[in-house]
N, C-alpha and C positions, 0 to 999 in steps of 0.2 A: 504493500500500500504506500509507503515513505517514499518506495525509487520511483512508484507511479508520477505522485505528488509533485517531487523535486523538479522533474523534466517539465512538467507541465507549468509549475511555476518560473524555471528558468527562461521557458521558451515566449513566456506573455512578458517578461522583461525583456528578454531579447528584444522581441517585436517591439515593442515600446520605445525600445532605445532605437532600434533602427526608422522609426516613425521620427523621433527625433530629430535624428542625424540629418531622416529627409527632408524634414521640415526646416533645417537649420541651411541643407544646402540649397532650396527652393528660394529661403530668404534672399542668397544672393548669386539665384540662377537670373532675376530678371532685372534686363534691363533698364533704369530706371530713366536714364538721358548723357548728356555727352556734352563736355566740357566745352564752349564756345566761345570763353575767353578765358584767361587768366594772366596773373601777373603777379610778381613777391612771393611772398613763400606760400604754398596752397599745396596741403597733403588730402589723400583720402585713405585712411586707415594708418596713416602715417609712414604713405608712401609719394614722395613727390608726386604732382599731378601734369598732363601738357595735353593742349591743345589737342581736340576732339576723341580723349580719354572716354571711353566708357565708364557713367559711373552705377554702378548696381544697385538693389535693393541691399539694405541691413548696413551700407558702410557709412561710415561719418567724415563727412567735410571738414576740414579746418584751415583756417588762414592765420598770419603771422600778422605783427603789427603794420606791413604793408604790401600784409594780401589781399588779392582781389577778385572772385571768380564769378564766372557764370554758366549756370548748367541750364543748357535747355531740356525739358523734359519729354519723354516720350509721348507726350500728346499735346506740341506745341505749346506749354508754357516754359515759365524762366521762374529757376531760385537763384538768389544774387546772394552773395556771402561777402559782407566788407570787414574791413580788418578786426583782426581778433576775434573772429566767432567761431564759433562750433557748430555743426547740423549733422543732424541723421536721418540717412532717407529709411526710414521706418519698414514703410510698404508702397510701393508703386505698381499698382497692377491694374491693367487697364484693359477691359476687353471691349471693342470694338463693334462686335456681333451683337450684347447686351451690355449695354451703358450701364444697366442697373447694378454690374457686377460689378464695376471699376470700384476700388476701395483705394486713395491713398492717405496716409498717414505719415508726416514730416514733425522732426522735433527741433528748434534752437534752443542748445543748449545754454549757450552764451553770446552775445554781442550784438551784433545787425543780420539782417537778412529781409529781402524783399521779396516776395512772391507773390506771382502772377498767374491767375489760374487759365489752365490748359485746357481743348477742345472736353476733353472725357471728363476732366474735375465738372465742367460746366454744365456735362449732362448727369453727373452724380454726385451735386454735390451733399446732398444726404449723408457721404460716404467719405467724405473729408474731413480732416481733423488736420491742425495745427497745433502740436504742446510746445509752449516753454515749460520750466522749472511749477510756473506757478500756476497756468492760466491755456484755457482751451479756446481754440481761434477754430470757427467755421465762418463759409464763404456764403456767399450769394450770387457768384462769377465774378472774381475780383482780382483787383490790385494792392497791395498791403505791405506797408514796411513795420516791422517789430524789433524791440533794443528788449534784453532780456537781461539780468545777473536775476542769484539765485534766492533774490527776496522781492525783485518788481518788476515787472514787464511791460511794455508801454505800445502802446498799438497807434498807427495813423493810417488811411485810407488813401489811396491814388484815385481808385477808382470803384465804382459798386459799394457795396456795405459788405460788415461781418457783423458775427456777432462773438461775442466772449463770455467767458465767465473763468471765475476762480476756480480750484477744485475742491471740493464736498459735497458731500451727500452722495446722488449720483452721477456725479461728473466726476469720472476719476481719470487720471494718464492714462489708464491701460484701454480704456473705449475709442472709439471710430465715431467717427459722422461728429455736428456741433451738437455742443452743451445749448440744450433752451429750456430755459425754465424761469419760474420767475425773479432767479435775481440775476440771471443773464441779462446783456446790455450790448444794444446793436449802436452802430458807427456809419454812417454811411459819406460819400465822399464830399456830400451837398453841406454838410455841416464845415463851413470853414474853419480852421483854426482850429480845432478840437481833437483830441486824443483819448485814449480808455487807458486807465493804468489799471495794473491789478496787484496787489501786494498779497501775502504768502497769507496763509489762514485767511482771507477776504474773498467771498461767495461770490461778492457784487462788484461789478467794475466801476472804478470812478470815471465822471466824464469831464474833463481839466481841459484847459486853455493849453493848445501845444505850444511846447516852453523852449529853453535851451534843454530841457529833457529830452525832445523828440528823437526819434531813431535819426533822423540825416543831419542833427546837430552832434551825437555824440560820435558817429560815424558817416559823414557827409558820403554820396553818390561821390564816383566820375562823371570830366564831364560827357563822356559817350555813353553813360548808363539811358538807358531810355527815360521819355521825360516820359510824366503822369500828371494827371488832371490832379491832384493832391492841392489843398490849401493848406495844409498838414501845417506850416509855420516851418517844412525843414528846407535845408538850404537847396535843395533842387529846384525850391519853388519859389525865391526869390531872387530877383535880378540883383545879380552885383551893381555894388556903384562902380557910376564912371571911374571913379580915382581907383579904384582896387584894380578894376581893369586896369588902367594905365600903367600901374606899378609891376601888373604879371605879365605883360605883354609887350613890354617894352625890349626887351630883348630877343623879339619874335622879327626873323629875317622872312621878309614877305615881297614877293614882285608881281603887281598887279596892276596894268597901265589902267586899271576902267577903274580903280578907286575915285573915288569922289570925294570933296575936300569942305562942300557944305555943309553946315550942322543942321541947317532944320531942309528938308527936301522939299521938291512940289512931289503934288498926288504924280504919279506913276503912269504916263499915257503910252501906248506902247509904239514902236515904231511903225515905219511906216510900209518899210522892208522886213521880212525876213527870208532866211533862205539856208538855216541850217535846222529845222524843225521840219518833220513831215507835215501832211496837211489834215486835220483832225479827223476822227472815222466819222460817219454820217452818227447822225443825230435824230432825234425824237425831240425838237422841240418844246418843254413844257412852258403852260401857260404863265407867265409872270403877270402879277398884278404890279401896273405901276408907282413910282413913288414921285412925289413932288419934290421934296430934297433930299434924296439919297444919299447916306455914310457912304467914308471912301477908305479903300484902303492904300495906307501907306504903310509901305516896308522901306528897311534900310541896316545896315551894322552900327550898333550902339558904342561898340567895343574901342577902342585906341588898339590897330595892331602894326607892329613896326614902326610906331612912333606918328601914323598916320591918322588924321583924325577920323571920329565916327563920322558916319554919313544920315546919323539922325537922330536927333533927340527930343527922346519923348516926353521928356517933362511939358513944355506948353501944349503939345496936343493932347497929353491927358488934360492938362489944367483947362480945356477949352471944351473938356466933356467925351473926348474921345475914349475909347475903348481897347484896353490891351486883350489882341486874340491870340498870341502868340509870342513866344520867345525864348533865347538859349543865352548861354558864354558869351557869345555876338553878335546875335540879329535879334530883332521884334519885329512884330506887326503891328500895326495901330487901325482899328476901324475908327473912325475920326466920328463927329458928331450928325445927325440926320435922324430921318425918319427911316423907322422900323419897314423893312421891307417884307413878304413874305415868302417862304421858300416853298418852291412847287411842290407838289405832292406828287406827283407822274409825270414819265417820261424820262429822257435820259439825254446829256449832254457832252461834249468833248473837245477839249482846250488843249492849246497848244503854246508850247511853254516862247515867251516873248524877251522876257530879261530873268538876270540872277548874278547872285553874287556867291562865291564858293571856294573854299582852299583846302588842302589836308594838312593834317598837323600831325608832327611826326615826335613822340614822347620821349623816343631815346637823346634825340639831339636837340627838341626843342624849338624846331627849324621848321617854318608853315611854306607853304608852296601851294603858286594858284592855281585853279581850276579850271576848268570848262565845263558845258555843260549841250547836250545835242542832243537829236531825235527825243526830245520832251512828249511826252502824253500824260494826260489828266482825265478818267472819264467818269462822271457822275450817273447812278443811278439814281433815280427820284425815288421811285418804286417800292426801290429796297432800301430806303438811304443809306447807300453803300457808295465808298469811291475805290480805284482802282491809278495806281500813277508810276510813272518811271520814266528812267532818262539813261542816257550813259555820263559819265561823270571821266574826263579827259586832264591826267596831270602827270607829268614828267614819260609822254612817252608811253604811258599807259592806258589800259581803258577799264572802267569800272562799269558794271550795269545794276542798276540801281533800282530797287522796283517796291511798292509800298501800298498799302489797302488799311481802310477801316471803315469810322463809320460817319455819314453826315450828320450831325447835332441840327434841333429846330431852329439854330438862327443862323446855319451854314456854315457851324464851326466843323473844322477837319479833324479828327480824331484818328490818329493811325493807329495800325497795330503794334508791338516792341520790337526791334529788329529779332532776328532769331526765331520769331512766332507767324504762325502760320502762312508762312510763305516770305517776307518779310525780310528786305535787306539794308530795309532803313529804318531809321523814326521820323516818323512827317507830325504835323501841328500847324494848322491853319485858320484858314476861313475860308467860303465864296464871298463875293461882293453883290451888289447889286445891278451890278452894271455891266451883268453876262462874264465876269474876271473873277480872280482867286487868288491867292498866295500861300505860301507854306515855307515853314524853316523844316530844313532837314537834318540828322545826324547819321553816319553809318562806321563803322568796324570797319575798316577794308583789311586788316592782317595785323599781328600782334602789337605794331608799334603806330600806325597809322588809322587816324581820325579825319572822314570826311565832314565836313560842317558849310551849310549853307542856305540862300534863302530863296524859292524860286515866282514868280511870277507870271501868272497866266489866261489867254483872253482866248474867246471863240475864234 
């Protein structure tokens, strides 16, 4: 009876452990996304990392005090890790066939990290979970930077809402999907200025004025990190002053004969030739309702680069009631003051790129070089308010193709997707105009050390 017993209990340990084992090697049989930049010291598992590394489920990210990385994920989002954090991709599993089944689960253990949810997160996100140390983060299709040590965690919003809560009760680390209940506390992007902190034994999120706390204060973006709709208060989202500019850009070697040397511009007319732009696809027409005095947009570079001056300053055109729709490190857009136009609701349109201003910036040596810019397309769907744009981008002998999509906002603001994501090898930020035109600043990665940055301009 004993020798029966013994095998029979050996063999359901066995099986146990080799269930284990399986489950431990499944953790990081899948693929969970693939390094798309990095820079400074960046381990996974604390094995150096490089450019389009596979990173797995179950390993942990970490960066050095001037590392910087970015993982695109297996269903077109992006987690950004800035210096001195920790992450662990928990669980990434995405299936395709049933969205319902996608489950992932991501942890910062320590510092910064941004994340941007992905085609699958956004069809499950039921199934999403974000832990820090203290505090559980679910999505609603979102944008979100988090600063995390192991007694507070501070939440700001780019884009969409989340919600959070502390952990008790039944929210605990070891669960899937967000904590809702009712001392959880939702954030959404429309709230300006405002952040959710959660400290350690607290259920309930606070909702606080973002401070010099925020995550892009304590760990500030790149400037090629993708821009986000964030009011958040962190530094991605406010325009440097003039003078800061002047003091880091001063030693920027730049050769661009079409720089302009005026400080406040005229509106933007285009010319009268062109003849390096294809000629735009046919059109659909939509109804425009007229406006009696129509905003306008002016674009221009704010920045001092090479000791040149900006080509526009937007101090009086806000002070006159204009409207900031855009802007980066060097350019803005200004919709100027007018009457509210309205954007069509059907049909579809296609512009063709007329002017721009663009250089690449090279971080090892610090050294910016001009650009060009050709075969421009811009095509709006009303329909779907979707837009679709690209160009090839032309510097030292090289050719770039440059191509970008997202989505049209109710008052004709351009919203693009983060380079890296779906499809996406820029960052675009806009408007349309009223007056059949548009504009956009763009940023793009072109290779480990080189930053395209620019602003384009565009009419039927």
């Amino acid at each position: 009876m004993w020798s029966q017993i013994v095998p029979n209990t050996m063999l359901r340990r066995f099986a146990a452990g080799v269930a284990l084992l399986g489950g431990a090697a499944l953790a990081h049989a899948g693929e969970a996304g693939r390094i798309v930049f990095v820079t400074g010291d960046v381990q996974a598992d604390s094995k150096k990392v490089a450019l389009n590394d596979a990173i797995q489920e179950g390993q942990e990210l970490s960066t050095g005090k001037d590392g910087y990385v970015y993982l695109k994920t297996a269903d077109d989002g992006l987690l950004i890790l800035r210096p001195a954090s920790r992450a662990r991709i928990v669980t990434y599993h995405v299936d395709r066939k049933v969205p319902s089944n996608t489950h992932v689960k991501l942890e910062l253990l320590s510092g910064v990290a941004r994340s941007v949810s992905g085609t699958a997160v956004k069809q499950a996100r039921q199934n999403f979970r974000f832990n820090t140390p203290v505090a559980a983060i679910g999505v609603r299709g979102t944008d979100f930077t988090v600063f995390t040590d192991q007694e507070t965690s501070n939440v700001t919003v780019l884009s969409g809402a989340i919600v959070v809560s502390g952990f008790g009760g039944a929210c605990l680390p070891t669960g899937g999907g967000p904590c809702e209940h009712n001392a959880s506390r939702e954030l959404a992007a429309g709230q300006a200025g405002q952040m959710l902190r959660v400290k350690r034994g607290e259920a309930t999120p606070q909702l606080l004025n973002a401070t010099n706390a925020s995550p892009d204060t304590v760990a500030p973006p790149r400037s090629d990190e993708p821009s986000g709709k964030s009011t958040g208060g962190g530094q991605a989202l406010v325009e440097p002053t003039l003078d800061a500019q002047k003091a880091a850009l001063l030693q920027i070697q730049v050769r661009n004969n079409n720089q302009k040397n005026e400080l406040t511009p005229p509106v933007i007319t285009p010319p009268t030739e062109v003849t390096s732009n294809p000629t735009p696809p046919e059109t659909t027409t939509p109804p425009v309702t007229p406006v009696a005095n129509p905003s306008q947009l002016v674009w221009g570079r704010w920045a001092v680069v090479a000791e040149q001056a900006a080509t526009i300053d937007a101090a009086p055109l806000l002070a006159a009631g204009g409207k900031r729709v855009a802007y980066s490190n060097y350019y803005t857009i200004i919709r100027t003051k007018g009457d509210d136009w309205e954007v069509p609701q059907q049909g579809s349109v296609g512009f063709v790129l007329r002017d721009s201003d663009a250089f690449v910036m090279n971080s090892a040596t610090q050294k910016a070089t001009s650009a060009s810019l050709q075969n421009g397309q811009l095509n709006v769907d009303f329909d779907k308010r979707t837009f679709t744009t690209g160009f090839d981008l032309l510097t030292e002998g090289q050719t770039f193709k440059l191509k970008g999509n997202g989505a049209v906002g109710d008052k004709g603001d351009l919203s693009g997707m983060p380079q890296f994501t779906n499809g996406a090898t820029m960052n675009v930020n806009g408007s349309l105009g009223p007056n059949n035109n548009a504009a956009y600043i763009f940023s793009s990665r072109l290779d480990a050390q080189r930053v395209a940055n620019g602003v384009t301009y565009w009419t039927k």
